[in-house]
C-alpha positions as a Markdown table, in Angstrom:
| # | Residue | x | y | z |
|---|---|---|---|---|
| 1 | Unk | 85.8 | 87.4 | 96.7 |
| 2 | Unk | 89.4 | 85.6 | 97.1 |
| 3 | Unk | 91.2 | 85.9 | 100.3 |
| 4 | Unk | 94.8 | 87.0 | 100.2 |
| 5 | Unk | 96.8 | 85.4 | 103.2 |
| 6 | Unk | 99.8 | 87.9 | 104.5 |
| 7 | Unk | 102.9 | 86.3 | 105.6 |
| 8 | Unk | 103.0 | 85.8 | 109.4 |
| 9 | Unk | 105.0 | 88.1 | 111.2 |
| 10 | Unk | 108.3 | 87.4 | 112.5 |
| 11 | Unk | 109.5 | 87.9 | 116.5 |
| 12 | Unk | 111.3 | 91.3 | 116.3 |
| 13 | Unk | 107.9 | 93.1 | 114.8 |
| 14 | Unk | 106.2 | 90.5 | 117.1 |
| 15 | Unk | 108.2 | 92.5 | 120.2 |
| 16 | Unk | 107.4 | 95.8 | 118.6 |
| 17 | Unk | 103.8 | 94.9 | 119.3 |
| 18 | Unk | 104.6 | 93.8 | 122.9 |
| 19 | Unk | 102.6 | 93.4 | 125.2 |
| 20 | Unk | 99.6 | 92.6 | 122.8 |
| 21 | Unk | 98.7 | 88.7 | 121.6 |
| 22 | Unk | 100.2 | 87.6 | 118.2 |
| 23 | Unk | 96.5 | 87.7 | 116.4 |
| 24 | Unk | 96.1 | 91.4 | 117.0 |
| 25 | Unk | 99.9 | 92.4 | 116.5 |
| 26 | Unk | 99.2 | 90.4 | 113.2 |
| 27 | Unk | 95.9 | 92.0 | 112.1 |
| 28 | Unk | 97.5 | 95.6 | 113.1 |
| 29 | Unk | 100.9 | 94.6 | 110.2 |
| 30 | Unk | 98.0 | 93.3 | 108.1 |
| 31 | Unk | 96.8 | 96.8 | 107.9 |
| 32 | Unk | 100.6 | 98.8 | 107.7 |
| 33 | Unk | 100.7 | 99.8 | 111.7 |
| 34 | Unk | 104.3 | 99.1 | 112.2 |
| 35 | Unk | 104.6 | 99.0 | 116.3 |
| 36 | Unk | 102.4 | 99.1 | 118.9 |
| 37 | Unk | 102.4 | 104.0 | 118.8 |
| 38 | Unk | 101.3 | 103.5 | 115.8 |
| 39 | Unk | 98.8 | 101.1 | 117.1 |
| 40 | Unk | 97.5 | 103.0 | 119.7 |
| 41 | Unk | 97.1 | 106.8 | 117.5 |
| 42 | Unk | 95.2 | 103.8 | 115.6 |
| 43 | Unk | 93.0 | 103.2 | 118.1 |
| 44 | Unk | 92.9 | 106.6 | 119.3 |
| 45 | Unk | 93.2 | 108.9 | 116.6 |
| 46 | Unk | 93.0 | 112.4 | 116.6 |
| 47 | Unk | 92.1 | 114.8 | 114.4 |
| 48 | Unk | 95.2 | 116.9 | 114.0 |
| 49 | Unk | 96.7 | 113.6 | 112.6 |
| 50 | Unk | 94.0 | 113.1 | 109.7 |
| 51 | Unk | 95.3 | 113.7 | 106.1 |
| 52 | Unk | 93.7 | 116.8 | 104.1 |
| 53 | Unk | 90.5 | 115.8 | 102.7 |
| 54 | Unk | 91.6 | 117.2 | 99.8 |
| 55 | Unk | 94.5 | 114.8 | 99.4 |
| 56 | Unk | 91.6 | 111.4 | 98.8 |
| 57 | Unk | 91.5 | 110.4 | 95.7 |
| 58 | Unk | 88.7 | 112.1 | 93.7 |
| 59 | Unk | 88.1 | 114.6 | 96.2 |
| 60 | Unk | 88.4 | 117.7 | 93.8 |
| 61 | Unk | 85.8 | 116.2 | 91.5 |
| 62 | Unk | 83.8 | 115.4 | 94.4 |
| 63 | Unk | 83.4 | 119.3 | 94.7 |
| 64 | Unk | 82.9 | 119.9 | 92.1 |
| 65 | Unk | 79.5 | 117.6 | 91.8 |
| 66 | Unk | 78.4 | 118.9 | 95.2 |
| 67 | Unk | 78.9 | 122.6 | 93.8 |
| 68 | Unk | 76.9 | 122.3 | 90.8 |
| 69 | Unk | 74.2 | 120.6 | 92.7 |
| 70 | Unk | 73.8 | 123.3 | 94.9 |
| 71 | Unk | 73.7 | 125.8 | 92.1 |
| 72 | Unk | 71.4 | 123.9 | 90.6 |
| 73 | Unk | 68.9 | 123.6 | 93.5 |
| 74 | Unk | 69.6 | 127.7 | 93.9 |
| 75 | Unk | 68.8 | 128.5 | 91.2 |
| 76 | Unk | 65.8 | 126.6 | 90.4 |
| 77 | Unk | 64.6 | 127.9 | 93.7 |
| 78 | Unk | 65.4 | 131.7 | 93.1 |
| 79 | Unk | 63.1 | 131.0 | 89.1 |
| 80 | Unk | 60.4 | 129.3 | 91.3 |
| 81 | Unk | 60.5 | 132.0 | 93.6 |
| 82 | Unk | 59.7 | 134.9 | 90.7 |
């Protein structure tokens, strides 16, 4: 696996950050938080705030599997059953 090295950030996000060190303002950009609310629904999240499960990629086909397992296992317990 190759690292990828972001760009450091610069002193006005640095301040948006404030009052946490550089290294974690840094890791927190790395990952898209853009000031330090976002950082702390980060670290606090809340389930009102989580996307619709739907909305991950392959989600629907997901579903789909699941479904067809569990009509699979219904049925071959309702032909076991006769």
């Amino acid at each position: 696996m190759k690292w990828t090295l972001k760009s450091p950030i610069n002193s006005a996000v640095l301040r948006k950050f404030a009052p946490i060190s550089e290294l974690e303002a840094q890791l927190l950009s790395n990952r898209g938080i853009k000031d330090l609310q976002e950082a702390q629904e980060f670290f606090d999240p809340d389930l009102k705030r989580l996307a619709d499960p739907v909305t991950l990629p392959g989600a629907k086909e997901a579903v789909k599997v699941i479904l067809k397992a569990i009509i699979k296992s219904y049925t071959h317990k309702l032909s076991s059953c006769v």
